[in-house]
N, CA and C of each residue as an Amber inpcrd file, in Angstrom:
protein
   480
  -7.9340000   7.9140000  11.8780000  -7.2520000   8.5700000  10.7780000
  -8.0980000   8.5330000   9.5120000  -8.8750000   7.7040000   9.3210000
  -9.6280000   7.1790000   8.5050000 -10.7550000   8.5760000   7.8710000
 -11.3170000   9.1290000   9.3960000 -12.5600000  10.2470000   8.9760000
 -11.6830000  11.3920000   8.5450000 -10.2390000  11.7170000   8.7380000
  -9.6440000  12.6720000   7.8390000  -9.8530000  13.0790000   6.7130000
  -9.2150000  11.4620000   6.2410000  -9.4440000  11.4380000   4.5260000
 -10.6030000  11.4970000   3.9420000 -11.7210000  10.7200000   4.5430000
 -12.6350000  10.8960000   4.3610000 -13.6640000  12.2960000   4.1010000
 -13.1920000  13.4500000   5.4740000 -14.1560000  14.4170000   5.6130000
 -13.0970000  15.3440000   4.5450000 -12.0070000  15.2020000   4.2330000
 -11.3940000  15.7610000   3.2700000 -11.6290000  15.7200000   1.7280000
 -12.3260000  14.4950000   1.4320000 -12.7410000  14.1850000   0.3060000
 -14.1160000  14.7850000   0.4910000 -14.6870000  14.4890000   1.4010000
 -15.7690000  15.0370000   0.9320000 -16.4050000  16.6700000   1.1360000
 -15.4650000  17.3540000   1.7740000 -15.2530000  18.5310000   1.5120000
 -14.9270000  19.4900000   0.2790000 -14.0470000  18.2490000  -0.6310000
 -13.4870000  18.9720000  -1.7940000 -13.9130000  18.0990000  -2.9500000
 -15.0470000  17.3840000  -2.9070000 -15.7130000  17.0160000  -3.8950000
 -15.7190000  18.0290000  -5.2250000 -16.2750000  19.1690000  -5.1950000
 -15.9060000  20.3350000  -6.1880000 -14.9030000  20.5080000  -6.0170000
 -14.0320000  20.8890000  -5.5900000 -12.7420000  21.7340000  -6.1340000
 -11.7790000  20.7320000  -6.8280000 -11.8690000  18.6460000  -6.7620000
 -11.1280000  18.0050000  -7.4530000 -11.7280000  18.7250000  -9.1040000
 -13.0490000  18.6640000  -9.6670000 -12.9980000  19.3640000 -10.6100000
 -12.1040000  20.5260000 -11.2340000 -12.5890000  21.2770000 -10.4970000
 -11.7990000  22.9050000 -10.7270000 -10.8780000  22.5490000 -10.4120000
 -10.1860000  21.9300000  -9.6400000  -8.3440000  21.1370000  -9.7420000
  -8.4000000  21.2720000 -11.0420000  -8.9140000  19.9190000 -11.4800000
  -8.2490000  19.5890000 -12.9660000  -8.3890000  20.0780000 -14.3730000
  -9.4880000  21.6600000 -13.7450000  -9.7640000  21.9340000 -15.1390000
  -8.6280000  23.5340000 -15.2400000  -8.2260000  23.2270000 -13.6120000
  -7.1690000  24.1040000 -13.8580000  -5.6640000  24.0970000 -14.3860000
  -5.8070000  22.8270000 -13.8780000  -4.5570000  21.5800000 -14.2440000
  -4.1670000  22.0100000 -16.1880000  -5.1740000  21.8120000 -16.6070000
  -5.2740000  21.9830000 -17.7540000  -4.9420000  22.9770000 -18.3680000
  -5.7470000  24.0320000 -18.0280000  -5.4170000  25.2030000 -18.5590000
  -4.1540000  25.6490000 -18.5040000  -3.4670000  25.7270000 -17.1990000
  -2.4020000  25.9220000 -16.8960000  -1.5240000  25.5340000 -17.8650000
  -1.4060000  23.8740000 -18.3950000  -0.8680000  23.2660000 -18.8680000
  -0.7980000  23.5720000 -20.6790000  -1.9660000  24.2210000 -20.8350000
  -2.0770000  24.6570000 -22.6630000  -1.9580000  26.4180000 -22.2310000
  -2.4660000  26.9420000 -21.3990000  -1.7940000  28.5120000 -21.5850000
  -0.7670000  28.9570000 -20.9410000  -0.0480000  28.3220000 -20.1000000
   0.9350000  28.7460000 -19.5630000   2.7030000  28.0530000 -19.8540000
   2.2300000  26.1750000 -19.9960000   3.2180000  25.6250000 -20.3200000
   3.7500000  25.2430000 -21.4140000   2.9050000  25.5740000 -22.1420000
   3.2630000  25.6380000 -23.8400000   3.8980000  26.6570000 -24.4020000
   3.6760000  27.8770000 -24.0830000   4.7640000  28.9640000 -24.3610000
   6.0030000  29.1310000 -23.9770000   5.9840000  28.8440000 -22.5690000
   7.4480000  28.6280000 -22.0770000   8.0870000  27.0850000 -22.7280000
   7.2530000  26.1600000 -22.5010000   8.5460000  25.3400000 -23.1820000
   8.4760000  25.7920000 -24.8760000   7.5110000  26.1500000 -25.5080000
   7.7560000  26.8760000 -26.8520000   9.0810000  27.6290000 -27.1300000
   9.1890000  28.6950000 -25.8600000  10.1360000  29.6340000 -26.2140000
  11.7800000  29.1110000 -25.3900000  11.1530000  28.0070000 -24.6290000
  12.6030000  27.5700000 -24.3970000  13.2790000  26.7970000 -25.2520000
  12.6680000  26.2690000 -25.9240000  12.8080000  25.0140000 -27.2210000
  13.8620000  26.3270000 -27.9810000  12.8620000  27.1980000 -28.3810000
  13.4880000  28.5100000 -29.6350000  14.9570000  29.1670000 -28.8260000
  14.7750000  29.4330000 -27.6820000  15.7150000  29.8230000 -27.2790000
  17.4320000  28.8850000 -27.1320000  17.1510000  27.5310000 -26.7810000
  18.1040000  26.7180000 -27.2290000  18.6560000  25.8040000 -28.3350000
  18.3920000  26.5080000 -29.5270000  18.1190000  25.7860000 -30.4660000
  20.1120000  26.3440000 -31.1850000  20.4330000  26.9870000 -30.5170000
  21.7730000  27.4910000 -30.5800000  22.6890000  26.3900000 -30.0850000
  22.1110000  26.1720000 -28.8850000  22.8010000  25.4000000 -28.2050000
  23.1070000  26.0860000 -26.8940000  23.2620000  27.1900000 -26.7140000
  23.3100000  28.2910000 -25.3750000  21.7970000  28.7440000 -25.5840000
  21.3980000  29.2880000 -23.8670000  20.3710000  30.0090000 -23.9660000
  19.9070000  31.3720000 -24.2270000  18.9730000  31.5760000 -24.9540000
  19.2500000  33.1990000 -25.2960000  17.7390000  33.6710000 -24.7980000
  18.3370000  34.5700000 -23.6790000  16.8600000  35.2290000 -23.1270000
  16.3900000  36.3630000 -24.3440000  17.0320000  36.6940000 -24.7940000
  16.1490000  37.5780000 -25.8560000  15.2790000  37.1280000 -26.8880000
  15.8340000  35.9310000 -27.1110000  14.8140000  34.9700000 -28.0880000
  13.4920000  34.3900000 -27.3170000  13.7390000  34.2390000 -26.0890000
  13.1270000  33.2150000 -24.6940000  11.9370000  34.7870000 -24.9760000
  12.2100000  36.1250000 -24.5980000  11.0390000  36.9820000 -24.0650000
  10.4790000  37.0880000 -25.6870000  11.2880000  37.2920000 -26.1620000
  10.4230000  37.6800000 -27.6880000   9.5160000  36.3750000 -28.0720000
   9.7670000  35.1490000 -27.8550000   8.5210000  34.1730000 -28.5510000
   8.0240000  33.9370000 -27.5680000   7.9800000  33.9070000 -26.3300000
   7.1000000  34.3250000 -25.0810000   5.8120000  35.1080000 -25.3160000
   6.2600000  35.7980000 -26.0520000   5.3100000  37.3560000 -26.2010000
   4.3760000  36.8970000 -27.2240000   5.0910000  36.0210000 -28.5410000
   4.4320000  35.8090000 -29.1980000   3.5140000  34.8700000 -29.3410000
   4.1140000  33.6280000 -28.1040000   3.0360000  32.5080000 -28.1640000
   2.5180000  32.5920000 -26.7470000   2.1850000  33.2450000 -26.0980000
   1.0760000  33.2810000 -25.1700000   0.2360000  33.5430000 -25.3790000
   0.0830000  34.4370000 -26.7940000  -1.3130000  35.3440000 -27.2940000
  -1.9720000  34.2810000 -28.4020000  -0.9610000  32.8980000 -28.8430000
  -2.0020000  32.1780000 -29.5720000  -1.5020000  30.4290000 -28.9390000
  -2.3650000  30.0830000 -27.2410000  -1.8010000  29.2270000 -27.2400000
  -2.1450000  27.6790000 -27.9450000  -2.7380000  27.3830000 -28.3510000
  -3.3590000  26.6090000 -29.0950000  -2.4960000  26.1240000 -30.0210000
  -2.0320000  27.2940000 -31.3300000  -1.0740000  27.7530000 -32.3070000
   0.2600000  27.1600000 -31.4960000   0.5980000  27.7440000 -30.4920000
   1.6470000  27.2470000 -30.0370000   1.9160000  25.6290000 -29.9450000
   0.7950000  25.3440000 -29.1150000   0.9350000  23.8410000 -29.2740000
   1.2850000  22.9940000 -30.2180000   0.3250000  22.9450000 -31.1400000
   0.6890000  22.3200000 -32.2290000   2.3380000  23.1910000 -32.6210000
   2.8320000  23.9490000 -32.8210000   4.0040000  24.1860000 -33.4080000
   4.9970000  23.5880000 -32.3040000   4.5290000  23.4800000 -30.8920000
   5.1570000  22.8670000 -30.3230000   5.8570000  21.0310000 -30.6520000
   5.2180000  20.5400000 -30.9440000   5.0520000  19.3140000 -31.7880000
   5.2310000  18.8310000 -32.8830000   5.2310000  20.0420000 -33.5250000
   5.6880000  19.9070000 -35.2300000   7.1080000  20.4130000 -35.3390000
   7.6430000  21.4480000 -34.4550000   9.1210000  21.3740000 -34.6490000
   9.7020000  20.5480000 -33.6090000   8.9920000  19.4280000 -32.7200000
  10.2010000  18.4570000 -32.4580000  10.5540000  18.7420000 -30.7640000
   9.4140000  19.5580000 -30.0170000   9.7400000  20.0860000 -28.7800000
   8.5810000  19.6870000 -27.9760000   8.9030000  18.2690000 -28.2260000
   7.7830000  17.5430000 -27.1090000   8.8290000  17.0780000 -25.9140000
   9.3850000  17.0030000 -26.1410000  10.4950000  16.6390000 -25.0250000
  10.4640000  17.6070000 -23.7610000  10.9280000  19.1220000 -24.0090000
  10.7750000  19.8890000 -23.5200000   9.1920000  19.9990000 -22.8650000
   8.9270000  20.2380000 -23.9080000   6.8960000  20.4260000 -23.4860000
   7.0790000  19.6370000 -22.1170000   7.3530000  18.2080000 -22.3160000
   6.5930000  17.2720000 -21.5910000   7.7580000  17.2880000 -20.1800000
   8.9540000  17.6520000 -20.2090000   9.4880000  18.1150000 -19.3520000
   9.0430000  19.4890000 -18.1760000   8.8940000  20.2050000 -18.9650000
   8.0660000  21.6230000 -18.1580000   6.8450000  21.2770000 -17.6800000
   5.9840000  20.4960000 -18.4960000   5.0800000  20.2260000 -17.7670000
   5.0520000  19.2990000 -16.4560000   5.9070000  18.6880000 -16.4480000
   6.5650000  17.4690000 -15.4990000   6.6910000  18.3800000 -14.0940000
   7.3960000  19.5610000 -14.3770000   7.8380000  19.9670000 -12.9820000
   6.2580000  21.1080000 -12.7020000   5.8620000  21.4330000 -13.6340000
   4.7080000  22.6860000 -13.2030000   4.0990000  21.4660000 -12.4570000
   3.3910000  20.2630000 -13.1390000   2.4420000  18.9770000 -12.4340000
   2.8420000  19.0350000 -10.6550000   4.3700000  18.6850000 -10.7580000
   4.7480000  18.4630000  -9.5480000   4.4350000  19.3920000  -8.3060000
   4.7760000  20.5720000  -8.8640000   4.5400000  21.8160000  -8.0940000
   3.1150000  22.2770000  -7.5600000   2.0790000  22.2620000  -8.6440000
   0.9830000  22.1650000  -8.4970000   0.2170000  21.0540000  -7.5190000
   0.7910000  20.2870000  -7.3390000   0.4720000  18.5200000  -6.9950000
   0.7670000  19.2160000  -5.5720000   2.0310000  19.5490000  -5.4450000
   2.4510000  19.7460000  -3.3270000   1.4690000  21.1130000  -3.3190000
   0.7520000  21.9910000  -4.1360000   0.0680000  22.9490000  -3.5190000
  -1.8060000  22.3600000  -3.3080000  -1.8590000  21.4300000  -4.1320000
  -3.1540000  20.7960000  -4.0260000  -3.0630000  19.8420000  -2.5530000
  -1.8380000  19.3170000  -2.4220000  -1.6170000  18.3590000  -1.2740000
  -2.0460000  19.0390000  -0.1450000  -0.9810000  19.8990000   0.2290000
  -1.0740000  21.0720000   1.0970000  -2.2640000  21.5870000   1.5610000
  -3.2150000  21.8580000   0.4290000  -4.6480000  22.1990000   0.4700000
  -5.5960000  21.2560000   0.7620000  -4.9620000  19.9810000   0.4700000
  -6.7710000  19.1610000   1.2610000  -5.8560000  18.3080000   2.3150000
  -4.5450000  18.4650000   2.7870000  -4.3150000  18.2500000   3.7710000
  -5.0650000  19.0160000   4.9880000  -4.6430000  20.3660000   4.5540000
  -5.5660000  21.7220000   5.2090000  -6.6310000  21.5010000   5.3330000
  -7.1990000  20.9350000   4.9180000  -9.0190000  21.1730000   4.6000000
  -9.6600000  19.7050000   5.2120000  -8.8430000  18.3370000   5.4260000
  -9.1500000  17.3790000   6.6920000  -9.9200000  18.0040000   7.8350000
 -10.5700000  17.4230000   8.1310000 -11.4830000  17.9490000   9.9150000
 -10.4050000  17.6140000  11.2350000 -10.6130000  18.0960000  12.2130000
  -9.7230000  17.8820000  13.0330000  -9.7960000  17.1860000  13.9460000
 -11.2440000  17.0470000  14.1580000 -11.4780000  15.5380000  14.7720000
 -12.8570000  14.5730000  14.0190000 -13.2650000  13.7180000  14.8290000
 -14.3240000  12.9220000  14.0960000 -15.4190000  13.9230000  13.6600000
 -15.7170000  14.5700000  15.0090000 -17.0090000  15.4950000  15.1550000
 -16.8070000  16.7970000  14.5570000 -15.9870000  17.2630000  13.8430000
 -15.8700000  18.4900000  12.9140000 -16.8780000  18.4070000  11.8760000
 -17.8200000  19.4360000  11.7070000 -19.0010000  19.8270000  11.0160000
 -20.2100000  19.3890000  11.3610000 -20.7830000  18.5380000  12.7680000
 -21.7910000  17.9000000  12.8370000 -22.5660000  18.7400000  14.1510000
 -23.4530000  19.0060000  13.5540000 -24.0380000  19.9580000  14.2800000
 -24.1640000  19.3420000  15.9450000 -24.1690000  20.4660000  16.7620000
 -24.7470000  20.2460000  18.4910000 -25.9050000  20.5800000  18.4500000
 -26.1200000  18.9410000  18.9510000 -27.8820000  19.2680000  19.3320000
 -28.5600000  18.5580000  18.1320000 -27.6420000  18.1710000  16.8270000
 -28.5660000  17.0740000  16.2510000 -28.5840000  15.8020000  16.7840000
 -29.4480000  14.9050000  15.8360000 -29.1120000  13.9190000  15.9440000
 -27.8870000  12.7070000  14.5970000 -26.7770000  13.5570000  14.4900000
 -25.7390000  12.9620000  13.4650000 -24.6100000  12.1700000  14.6270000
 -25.0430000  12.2880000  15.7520000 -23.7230000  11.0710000  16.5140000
 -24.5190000  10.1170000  16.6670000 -25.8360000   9.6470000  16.0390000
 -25.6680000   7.9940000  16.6140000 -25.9960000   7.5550000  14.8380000
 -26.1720000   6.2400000  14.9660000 -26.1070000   5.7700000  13.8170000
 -26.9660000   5.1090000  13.4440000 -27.8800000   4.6570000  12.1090000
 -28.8480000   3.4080000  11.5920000 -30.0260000   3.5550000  13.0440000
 -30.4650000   4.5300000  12.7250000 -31.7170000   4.8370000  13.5030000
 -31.7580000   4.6050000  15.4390000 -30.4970000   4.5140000  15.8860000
 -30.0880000   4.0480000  17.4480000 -30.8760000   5.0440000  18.3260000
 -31.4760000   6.6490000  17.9380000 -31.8530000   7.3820000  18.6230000
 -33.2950000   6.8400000  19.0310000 -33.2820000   5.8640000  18.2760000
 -34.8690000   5.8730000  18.8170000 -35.5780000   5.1780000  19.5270000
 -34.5070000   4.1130000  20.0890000 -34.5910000   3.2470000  21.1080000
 -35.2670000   4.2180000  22.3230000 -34.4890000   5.5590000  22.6040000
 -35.3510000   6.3960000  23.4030000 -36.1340000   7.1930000  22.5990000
 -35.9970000   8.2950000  21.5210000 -36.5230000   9.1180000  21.4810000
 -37.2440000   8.9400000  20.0010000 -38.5400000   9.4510000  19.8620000
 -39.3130000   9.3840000  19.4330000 -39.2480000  10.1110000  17.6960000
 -39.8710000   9.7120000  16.5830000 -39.9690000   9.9470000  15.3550000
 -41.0540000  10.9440000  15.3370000 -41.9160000  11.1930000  15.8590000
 -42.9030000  12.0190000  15.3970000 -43.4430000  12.7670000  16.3130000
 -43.8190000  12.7130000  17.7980000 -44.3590000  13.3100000  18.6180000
 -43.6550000  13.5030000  20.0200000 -44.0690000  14.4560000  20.6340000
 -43.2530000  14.7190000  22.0220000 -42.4910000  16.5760000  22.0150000
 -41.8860000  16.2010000  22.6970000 -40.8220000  17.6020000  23.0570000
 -39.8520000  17.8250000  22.0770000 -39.6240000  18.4590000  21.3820000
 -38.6510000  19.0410000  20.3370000 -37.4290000  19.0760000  21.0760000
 -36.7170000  18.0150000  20.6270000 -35.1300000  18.3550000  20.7560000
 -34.0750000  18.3750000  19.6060000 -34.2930000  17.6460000  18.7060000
 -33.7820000  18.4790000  17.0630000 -34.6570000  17.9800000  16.1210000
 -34.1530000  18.3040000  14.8310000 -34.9980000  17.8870000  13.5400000
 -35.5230000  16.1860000  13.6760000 -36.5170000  16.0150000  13.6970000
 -37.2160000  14.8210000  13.3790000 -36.6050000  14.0570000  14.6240000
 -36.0910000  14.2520000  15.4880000 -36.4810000  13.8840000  17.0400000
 -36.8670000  14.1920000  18.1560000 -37.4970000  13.7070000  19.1010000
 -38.4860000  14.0810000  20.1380000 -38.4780000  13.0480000  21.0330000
 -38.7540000  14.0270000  22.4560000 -38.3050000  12.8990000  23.2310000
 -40.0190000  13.0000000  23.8120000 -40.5090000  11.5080000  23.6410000
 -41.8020000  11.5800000  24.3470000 -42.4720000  11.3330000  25.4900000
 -43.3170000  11.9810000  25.8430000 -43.7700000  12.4180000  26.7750000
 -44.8750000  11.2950000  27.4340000 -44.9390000   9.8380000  26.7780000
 -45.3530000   8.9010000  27.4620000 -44.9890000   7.9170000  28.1430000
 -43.4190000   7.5880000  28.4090000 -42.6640000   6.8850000  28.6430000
 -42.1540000   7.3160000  30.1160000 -42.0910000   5.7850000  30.5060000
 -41.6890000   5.9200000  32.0170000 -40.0890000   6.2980000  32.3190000
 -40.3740000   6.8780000  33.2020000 -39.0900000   7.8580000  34.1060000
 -38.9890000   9.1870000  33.2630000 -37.7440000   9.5310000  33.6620000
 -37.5980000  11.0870000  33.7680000 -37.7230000  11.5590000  31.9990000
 -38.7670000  12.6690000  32.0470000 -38.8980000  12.9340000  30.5830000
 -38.7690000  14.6330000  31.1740000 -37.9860000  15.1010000  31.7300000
 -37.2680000  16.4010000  32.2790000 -36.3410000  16.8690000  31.2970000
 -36.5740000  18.3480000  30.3140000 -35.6110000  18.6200000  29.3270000
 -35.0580000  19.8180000  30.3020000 -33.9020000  20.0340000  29.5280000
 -32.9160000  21.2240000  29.9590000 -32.2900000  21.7320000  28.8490000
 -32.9520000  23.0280000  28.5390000 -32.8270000  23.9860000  27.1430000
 -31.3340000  24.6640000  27.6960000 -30.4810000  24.3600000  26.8050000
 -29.0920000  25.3550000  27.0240000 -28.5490000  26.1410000  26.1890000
 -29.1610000  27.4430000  25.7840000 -28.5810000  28.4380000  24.6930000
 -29.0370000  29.4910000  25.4220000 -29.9320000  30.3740000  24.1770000
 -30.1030000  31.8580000  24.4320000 -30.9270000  31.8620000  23.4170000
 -32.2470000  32.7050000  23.4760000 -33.3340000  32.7370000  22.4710000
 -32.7750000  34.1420000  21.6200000 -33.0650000  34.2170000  20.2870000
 -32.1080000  35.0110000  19.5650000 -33.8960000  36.1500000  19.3670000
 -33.7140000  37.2140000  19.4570000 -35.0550000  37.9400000  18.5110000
 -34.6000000  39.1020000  17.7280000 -35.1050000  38.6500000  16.7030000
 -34.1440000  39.8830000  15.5380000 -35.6480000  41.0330000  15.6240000
């Protein structure tokens, strides 16, 4: 269970960035106007969608402006509420996504035919660092060693 998390993390090494710089944005251009205009809109005490679309309109186009007015009339509560549930929401679609993006078994992404299944140099007990028969990058099986040094090529030669 372990190489899941693992090949999952390290799959999405970039995108935790761009996660959080989306995280952000989201959070100053999208959640600041709405709780802006929900703040304005209940300030009656009932909600009034006509007040809700009209400062909608007006603070999406300066969100920055918004913010701070968010804070200075007293609608951090809200703010920090809306942002509470967008976080959440966002959070099960990021989950979702590097759940998705785990390998499905150990050997997901490791090439056939390298040498990435053995470990701390084990290939070379047989096969050779520098000279011999090409069987992948920087191993070779050589051609001075007793018993069977018999290869068996299994693909298809490609010619463009």
């Amino acid at each position: 269970m372990n190489y899941k998390i693992e090949g999952a993390i390290r799959r999405n090494r970039t995108n935790f960035i761009i996660f959080a710089i989306l995280w952000i944005f989201i959070a100053i251009v999208f959640v600041t106007p709405i709780a802006h205009s929900s703040y304005q809109a209940n300030t009656s005490g009932q909600f009034n969608l006509e007040v809700f679309i009209e400062t909608f309109g007006t603070s999406i186009t300066k969100p920055f402006g918004t913010l701070g007015s968010v804070f200075s009339e007293g609608a951090g509560g809200t703010y920090f509420s809306t942002l509470l549930v967008v976080t959440i929401i966002y959070s099960v679609f990021f989950f979702i996504g590097f759940v998705r993006s785990a390998p499905k078994n150990e050997f997901s992404d490791i090439e056939h035919g390298s040498s990435d299944w053995s470990q701390r140099g084990e290939q070379y007990q047989i096969l050779s660092k520098n000279k011999g028969i090409i069987l992948a990058e920087n191993n070779y099986l050589p051609v001075n060693k007793r018993g069977n040094v018999n290869v068996l090529v299994v693909g298809r030669i490609w010619i463009w």
